[in-house]
Steps between C-alpha positions, in 0.01 A plus 500: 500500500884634684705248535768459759753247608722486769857381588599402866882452527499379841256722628723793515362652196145498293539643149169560367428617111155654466250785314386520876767700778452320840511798758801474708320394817339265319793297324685513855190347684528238197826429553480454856196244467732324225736417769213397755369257243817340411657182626566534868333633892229714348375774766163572340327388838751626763656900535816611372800466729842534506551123363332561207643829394808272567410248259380767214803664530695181440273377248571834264205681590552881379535744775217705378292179487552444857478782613100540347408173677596679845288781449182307352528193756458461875852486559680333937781599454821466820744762438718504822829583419588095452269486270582755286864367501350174360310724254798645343692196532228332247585768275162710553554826347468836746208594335278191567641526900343807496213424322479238797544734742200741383273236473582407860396828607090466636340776397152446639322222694511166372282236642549147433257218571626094451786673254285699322472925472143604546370883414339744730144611530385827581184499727139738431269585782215324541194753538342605838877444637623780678512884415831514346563809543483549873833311492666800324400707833671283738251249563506137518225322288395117401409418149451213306712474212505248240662261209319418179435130422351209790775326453878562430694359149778411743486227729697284739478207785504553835836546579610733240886588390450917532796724480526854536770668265555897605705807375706625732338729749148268500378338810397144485249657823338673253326144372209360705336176339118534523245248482263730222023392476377428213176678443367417189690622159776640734741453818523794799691582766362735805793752573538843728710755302706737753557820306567840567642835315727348319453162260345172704769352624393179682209225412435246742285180384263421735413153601645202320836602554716149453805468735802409334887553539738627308830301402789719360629239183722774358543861534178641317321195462257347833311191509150476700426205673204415694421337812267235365347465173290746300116436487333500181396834416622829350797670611701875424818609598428821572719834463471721815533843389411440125138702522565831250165627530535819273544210193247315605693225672404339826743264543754246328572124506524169385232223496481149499276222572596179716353194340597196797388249226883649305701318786 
């Protein structure tokens, strides 16, 4: 069987003797766990942040270490022009600042429910739902569309912690929280597409419709809040606009289910 040993000298450096060649990627990511699991605040359980490329840096981490736990992560990080004074005053190289500052860019929706990202599902029409196609000549039609599953994986209480985080040039008006049937194996939704010449450019869910506000907690990133707490049941935040119908997709979102027995 290989053999292998390794050497930390105060987890600045691994040296590794072996028949096997770690990839590159790999032996960073290895690294950079070394230093989560040693002696000291371990942020397994929380995002990375300025603080903590603070402390690896002072701890020895290699640059090159660092800099592949910002892109595999979920990375906060502040980089006003204070903090990135403090950054190089901790000695953080140039190139991890700017690895900061890429992950900091949102490239596409991110939805966040009681700290947690959830993925998007892409709705199917239910049969006997609408002809489709009539939307394509201008006209408005209901449908039922629908999610896969009764229930959803994700749940929450009643007065759930969502947050909105958007690219630049995204509407949080674009998101309308739905209250979505179960109807046997699956969930639907009754919607009217508005279409015309061009692609379909506006959904609007149709009954259900939760009322909510919007609270600005950075730029980019909105918090919902509700007036009074969410009834048991199962719930979307729906995408207007997101119906592509020439790939087969008749609308976008993100479900969960509210559970009051969680509070």
């Amino acid at each position: 069987m290989p053999m292998f040993s390794y050497q930390l000298r105060g987890l600045s450096e691994v040296v590794m003797t072996s028949h096997l060649t770690l990839p590159r990627r790999l032996f960073l990511t290895f690294l950079g766990l070394l230093w989560l699991a040693a002696p000291g605040p371990s942020l397994l359980a929380e995002d990375l942040s300025n603080a903590s490329i603070i402390e690896m840096t002072k701890r020895g981490v290699k640059e090159d270490a660092i800099i592949a736990l910002i892109k595999s992560e979920t990375a906060r990080f502040s980089l006003t022009d204070q903090d990135r004074l403090r950054l190089k005053q901790a000695r953080v190289s140039a190139k991890v600042i700017a690895a900061m500052v890429e992950a900091s860019v949102i490239k596409a929706p991110r939805i966040i429910l009681d700290g947690k990202p959830i993925g998007g599902k892409t709705l199917a029409q239910a049969k006997g739902g609408g002809d489709l196609s009539r939307v394509l000549k201008g006209k408005s039609v209901k449908a039922k569309v629908f999610l896969e599953g009764a229930f959803s994986e994700v749940t929450t209480g009643s007065t759930p912690n969502l947050e909105i985080e958007l690219p630049e040039g995204d509407s949080i008006d674009d998101y309308l929280l739905v209250r979505i049937d179960p109807k046997g194996t699956r969930r639907e939704i009754e919607v009217t597409f508005v279409g015309g010449t061009a692609a379909v450019k506006t959904v609007f869910p149709l009954g259900g419709l939760i009322a909510g506000t919007s609270v600005v907690v950075r730029p980019g990133l909105h918090k919902l809040t509700f007036a009074s707490p969410l009834p048991t049941g199962e719930y979307m935040l729906y995408v207007l606009g997101s119906a592509d119908f020439a790939k087969g997709i008749y609308g976008k979102g993100y479900d969960f289910g509210v559970r009051n027995w969680i509070d």
